[in-house]
N, C-alpha and C positions, 0 to 999 in steps of 0.2 A: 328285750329291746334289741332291735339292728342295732351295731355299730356303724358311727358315718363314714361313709366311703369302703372302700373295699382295699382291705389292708392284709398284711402279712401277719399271719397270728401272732408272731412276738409280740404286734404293737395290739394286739388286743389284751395279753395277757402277760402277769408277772413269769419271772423267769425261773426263780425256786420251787422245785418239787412239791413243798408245804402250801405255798401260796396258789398252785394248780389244783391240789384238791379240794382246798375250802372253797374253790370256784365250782370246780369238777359235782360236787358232793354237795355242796352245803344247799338250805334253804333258798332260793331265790326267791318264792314266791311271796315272800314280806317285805321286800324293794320294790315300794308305787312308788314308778317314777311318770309325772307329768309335768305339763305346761297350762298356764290359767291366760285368757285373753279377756281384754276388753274389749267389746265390738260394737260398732255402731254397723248393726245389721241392714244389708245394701244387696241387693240384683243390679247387675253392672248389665245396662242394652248398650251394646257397639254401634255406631252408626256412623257410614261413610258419610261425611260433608267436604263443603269444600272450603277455602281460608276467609273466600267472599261472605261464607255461611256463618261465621265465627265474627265477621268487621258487622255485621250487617245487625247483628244480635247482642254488640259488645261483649261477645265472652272472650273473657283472656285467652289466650292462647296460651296452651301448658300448665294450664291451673285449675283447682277445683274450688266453686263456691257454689253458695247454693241459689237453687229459683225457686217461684212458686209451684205447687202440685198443679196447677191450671195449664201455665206454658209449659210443663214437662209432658204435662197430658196432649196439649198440639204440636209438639215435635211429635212425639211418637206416634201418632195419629197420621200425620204426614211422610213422616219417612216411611212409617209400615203400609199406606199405601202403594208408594214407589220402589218396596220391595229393598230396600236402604238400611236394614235393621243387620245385620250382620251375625247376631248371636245375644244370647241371653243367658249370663251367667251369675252363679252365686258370689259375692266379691264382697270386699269392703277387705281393704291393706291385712289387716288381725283375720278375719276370717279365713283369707287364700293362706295366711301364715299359718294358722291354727290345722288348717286340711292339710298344707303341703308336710308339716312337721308331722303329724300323724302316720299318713300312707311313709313317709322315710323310715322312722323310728320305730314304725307296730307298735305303738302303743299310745293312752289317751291323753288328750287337751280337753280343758274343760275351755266353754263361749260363756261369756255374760255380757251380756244384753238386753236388747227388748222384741218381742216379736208380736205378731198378728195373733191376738188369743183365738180367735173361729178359724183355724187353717182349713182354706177347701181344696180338693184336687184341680191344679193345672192353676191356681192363682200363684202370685209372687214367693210367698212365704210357705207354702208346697215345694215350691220348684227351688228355694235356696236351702233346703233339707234336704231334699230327696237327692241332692246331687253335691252334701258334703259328703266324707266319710263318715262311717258308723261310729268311728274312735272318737268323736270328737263330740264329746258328751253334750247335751243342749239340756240338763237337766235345771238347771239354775236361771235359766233364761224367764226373765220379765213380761209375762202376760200382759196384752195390752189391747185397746180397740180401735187402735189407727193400724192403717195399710203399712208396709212394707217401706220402706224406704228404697230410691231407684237412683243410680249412679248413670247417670245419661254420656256414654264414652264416646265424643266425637274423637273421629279419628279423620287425618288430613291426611291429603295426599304423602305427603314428607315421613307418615305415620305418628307424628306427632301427638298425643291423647290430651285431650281438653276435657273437665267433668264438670258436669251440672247437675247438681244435688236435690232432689226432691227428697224433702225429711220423712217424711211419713212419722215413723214411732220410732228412726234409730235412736234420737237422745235422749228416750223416756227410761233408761234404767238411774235407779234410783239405788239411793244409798243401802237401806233394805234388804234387796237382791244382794250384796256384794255377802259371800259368805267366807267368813273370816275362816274358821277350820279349811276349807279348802285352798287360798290363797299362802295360808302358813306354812304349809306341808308342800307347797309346789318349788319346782327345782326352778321355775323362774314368771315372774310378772309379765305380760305384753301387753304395751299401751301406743295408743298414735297420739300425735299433736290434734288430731281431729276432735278426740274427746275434750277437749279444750279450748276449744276455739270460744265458746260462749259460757261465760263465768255461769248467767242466769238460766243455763239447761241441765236437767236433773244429771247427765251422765259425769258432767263435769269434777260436781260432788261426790260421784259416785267413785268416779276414779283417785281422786286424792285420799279418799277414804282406803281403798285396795294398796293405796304407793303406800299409806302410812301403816298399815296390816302386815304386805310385803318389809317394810324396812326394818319392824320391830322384829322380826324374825327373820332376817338378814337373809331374804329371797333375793336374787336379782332383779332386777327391775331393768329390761330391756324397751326402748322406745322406739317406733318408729316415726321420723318428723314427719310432719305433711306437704305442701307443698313451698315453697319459696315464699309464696304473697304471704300468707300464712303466717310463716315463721318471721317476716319484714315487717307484718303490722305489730308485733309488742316482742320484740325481739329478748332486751331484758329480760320480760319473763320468763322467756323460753331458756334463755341461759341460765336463769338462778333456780328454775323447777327442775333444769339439768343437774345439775349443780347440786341440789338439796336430795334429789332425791333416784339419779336413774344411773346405772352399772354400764349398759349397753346403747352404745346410740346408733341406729342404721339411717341414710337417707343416698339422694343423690347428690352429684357435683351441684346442681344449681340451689340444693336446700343445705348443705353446706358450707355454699356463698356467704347466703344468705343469712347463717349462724355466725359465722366468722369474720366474713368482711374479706377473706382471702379465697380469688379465684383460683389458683394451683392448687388440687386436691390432694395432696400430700400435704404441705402447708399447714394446711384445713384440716387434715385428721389430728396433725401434731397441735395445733390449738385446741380440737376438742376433746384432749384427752388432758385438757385442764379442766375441761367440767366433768369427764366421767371415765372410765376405766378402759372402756372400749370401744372404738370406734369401726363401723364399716361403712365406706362411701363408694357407691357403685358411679362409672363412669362412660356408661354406655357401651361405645365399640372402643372404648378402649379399656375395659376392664373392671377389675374392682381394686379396691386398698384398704387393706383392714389394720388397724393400727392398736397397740395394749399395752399394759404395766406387765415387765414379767420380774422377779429381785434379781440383783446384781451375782447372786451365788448361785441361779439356778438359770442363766441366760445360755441359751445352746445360739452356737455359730453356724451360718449356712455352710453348706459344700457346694454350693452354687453360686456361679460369678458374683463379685460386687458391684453392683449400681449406683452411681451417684446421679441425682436430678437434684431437686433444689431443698435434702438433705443428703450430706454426705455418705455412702455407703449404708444407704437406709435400710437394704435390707441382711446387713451383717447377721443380726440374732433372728431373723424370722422361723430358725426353727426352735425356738424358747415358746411353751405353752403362757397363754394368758392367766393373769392374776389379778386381782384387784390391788390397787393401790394402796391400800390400808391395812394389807396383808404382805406388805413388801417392806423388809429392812432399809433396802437402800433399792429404793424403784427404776427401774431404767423403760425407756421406751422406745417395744419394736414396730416396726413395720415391716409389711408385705406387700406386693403387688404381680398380679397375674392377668394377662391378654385372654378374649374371651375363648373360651375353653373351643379346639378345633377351629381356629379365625370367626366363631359366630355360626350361624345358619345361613344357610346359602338363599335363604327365604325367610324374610321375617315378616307375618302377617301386621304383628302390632306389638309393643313390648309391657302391656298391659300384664303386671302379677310378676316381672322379672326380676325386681328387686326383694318383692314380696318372698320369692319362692331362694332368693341367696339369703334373706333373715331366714328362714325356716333351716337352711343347712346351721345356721349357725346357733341355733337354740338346740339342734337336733345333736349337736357336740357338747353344747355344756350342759344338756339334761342328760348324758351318756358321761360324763365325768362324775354325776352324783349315784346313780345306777353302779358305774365301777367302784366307787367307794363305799358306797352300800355292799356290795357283795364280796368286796375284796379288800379290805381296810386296810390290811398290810401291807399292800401292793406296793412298790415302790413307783407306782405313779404316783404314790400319794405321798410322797416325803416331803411337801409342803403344803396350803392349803390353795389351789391352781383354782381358777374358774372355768377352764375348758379341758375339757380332756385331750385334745391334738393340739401341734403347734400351728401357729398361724399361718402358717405356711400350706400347712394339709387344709385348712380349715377354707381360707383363700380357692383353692383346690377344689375344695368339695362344692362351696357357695356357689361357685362358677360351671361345674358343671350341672347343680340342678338350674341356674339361673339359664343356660342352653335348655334344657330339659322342656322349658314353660315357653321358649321363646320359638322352639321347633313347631310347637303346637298352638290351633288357635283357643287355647282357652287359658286364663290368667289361673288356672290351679292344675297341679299334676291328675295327671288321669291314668298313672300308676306309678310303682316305684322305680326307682333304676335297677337297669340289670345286673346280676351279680357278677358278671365279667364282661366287658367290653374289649373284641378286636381292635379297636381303635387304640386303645390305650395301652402304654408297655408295661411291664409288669413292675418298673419299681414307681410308677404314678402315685398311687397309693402308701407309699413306705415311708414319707418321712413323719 
């Protein structure tokens, strides 16, 4: 496995002699470390419109719901006469997660889902294969005899992204498919709010089934929400499926509103680390905020200025590794906050896979925390039991510069890994 970010050996490895040669020497090749996604299997078409385009068809602006396959078929019929089609990529939130986490970490995710059983060359379900990574196993995946499911990304002038859902066969994986030996053995769960949306679609099940696999063998269970309207039509639920069942929560400021009821996103991470252990909420051009339970004995202080916004010196402990709550004597909770990595891209096509691609740094840290204690058990990284192997602070760090990484480029998944030294960056970036 890479380690996330590019660090100063100390911080990859214990400091004693003894504990450098069971690393040095010992067996690695019995530490499978992966990640398991849930996916509702999607090819995302981009297409310039304009906001008249959007009033005129009543699609929410900034939301995804779904339409019928007939009006998805004459949008794209129409735009791709007018040459309006901008790009055709493999997507759906868990899948760009599943690929970016892959090419970062070298090593494999397993997809469950449903996909096109007769794959032919150059149809949908071709082109969202041939253009994940290799790593990211599709062994388990759901045969089925519907098309592809199509994620229709309007993009507005403002770049704003609107999605209009033709289902095809994403909700058709079934309980069945879900293989318990593999979800038990993985270093973490990924699920969206999307698998959820319709109690009566086979995925729905499918997933509760995986959360309840995941928690009897105390895998983490990382979510990412979906949109805002989404998470505003049965909100309750959404809080007490948090709450019952998920470790990790990522979304944005407006889907964290929308959880909380609190528009300052600091606020808002500190409320939702009443329903779960970790919180990251991405804030556009102004950054991210990643928020955790670390215990009161094992809380490390910045060396970097104190901030006060609307919690006091919020990011005093950011450099204290994440823990879960029920693994903490006396729990304290930190945050972090970081500006986008170099003020942002001097050009941003669309921010389509940005958030996607800052969850991928962050599962890419805590499936490298169980990796390190697998091979290094003694390590005094391990002197208690942490859910992330870096502090939130590096992690913030890291999230941010792959979420630059997706945003430089137009495509919502990494199209390779970062470089192992960057000019741009000073040499202690990487060190805490």
């Amino acid at each position: 496995m890479k380690f996330p970010g590019r660090r100063n050996t100390k911080h990859y490895f214990p400091v004693s002699e003894k504990d450098r040669s069971t690393l040095l020497f010992g067996d690695m090749s019995n530490s499978e470390v992966y990640i398991v996604g849930i996916d509702q299997l999607l090819v995302d078409i981009e297409i310039e419109v304009s906001d008249e385009f959007l009033e005129t068809n009543k699609f929410p602006k900034g939301q995804s719901f779904i339409i019928e396959d007939e009006l998805a078929d004459k949008i794209y019929s129409e735009y791709k006469k007018e040459n309006k089609i901008t790009g055709e990529y493999p997507g759906g939130a868990i899948g760009n997660t599943l690929h970016n986490y892959s090419v970062l970490s070298d090593v494999s995710s397993y997809a469950l889902g449903a996909i096109k059983r007769q794959i032919e060359v150059g149809d949908y379900a071709f082109k969202y294969l041939s253009k994940t990574s290799g790593l990211v196993d599709m062994s388990y995946l759901q045969p089925t005899e519907k098309p592809m499911g199509r994620a229709l990304c309007f993009i507005t002038p403002d770049l704003e992204r609107t999605f209009a859902i033709s289902k095809g066969c994403m909700n058709d994986l079934s309980e069945e498919y879900i293989p318990e030996h593999i979800i038990a053995k993985s270093s973490a769960l990924l699920i969206t709010a999307f698998s959820l949306r319709s109690k009566n679609e086979p995925i729905y099940n499918a997933t509760i089934k995986a959360c309840r696999i995941a928690k009897e063998n105390k895998v983490p269970v990382v979510m990412s929400l979906g949109t805002s309207d989404l998470i505003e039509s049965d909100k309750e639920f959404f809080r007490s499926f948090i709450l019952e069942n998920v470790t990790a929560l990522a979304m944005n400021q407006q889907e964290a509103q929308a959880l909380t009821g609190e528009d300052d996103p600091l606020k808002a991470t500190e409320e939702i680390l009443e329903l779960c252990d970790l919180a990251l909420v991405t804030v556009g051009k102004r950054g991210l905020y990643l928020g955790a339970f670390t215990d009161d004995e094992f809380k490390r202080q910045t060396k970097e200025p104190l901030v006060t916004k609307s919690i006091v010196s919020y990011n005093e402990y950011e450099y204290s590794r994440g823990m879960r709550r029920s693994d903490c004597k006396k729990p304290v909770k930190v945050y972090s906050h970081i500006n986008p990595f170099k003020g942002g891209p001097s050009l941003i096509k669309n921010t389509n896979g940005a958030g996607d691609a800052a969850l991928s740094a962050l599962l890419h840290d805590i499936s490298a925390n169980c990796y390190h204690k697998d091979v290094v058990p003694n390590s005094p990284k391990h002197d208690t039991t942490y859910l992330t192997y870096s502090s939130i602070s590096q992690i913030s760090k890291y999230a941010n510069r792959v979420s630059f990484e997706v945003l430089n480029q137009n495509s919502p998944r990494l199209l390779k890994g970062l470089p192992e030294k960057e000019d741009s960056l000073e040499e202690g970036y990487w060190s805490k």
